[in-house]
C-alpha positions in Angstrom: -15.1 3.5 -9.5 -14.6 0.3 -10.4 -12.5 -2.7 -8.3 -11.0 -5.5 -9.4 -12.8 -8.2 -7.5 -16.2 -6.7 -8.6 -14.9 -6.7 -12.1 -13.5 -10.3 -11.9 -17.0 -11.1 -10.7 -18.4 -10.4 -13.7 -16.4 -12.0 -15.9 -17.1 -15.4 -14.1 -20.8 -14.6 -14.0 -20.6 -13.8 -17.8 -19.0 -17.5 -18.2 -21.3 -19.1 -16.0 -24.3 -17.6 -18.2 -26.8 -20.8 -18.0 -26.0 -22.0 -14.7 -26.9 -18.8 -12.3 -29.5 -21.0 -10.2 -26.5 -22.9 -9.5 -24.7 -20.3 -8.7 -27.3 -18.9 -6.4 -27.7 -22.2 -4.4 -23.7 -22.4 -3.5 -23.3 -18.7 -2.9 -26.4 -18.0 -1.7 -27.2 -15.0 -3.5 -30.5 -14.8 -5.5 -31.0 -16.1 -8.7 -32.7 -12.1 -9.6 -29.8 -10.1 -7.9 -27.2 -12.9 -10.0 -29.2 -11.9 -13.1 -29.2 -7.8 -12.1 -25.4 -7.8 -11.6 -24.3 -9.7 -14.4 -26.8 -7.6 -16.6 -24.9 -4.7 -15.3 -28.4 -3.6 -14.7 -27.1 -3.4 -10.3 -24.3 -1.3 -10.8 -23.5 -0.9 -7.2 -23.9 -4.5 -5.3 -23.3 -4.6 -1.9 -19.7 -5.9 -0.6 -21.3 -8.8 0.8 -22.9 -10.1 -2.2 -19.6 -9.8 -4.4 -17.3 -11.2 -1.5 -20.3 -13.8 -1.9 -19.7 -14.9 -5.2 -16.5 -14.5 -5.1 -16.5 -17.3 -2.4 -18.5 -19.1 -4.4 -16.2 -18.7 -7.7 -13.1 -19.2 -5.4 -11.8 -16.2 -6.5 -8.7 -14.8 -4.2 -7.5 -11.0 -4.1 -5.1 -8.9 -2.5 -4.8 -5.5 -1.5 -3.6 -3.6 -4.7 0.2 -3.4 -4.8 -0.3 0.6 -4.9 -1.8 0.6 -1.5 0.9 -1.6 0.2 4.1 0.5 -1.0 2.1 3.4 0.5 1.8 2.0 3.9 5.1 0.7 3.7 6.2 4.6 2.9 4.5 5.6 6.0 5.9 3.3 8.3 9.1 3.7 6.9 8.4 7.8 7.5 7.2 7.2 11.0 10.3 4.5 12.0 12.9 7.3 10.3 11.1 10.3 12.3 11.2 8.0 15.3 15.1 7.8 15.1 15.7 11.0 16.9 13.5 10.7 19.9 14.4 9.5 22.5 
């Protein structure tokens, strides 16, 4: 599976081709794990590392609208099953 902010990741590192020991040194990330992931050759980096870089890019994200009309629906299931009891 693949998210959004991983994917987003990517795209800056892909744009930022040239510049990855800069990148390292304001994200803190090694220049050889930069170089891994953008190469797609670390398919799975850790969350840390990507929330790293994604720090570093400034990059924001939200939960996916998906997942917040589903909690909504089940708090809106658990207030309307609440009615009833006393």
């Amino acid at each position: 599976m693949t998210y959004p902010l991983y994917q987003t990741v990517l795209q800056y590192l892909d744009s930022s081709r040239g510049r990855w020991p800069e990148v390292a040194d304001g994200s803190g990330v090694p220049v050889s794990t930069i170089r891994k992931i953008a190469q797609r050759k670390s398919l799975d980096p850790g969350v840390r590392t990507v929330e790293a870089l994604a720090a570093y890019f400034k990059i924001s994200y939200l939960v996916p609208l998906g997942a917040v009309s589903s909690c909504v629906s089940f708090e809106s299931d658990l207030v309307s099953s609440d009615a009833g009891q006393p």
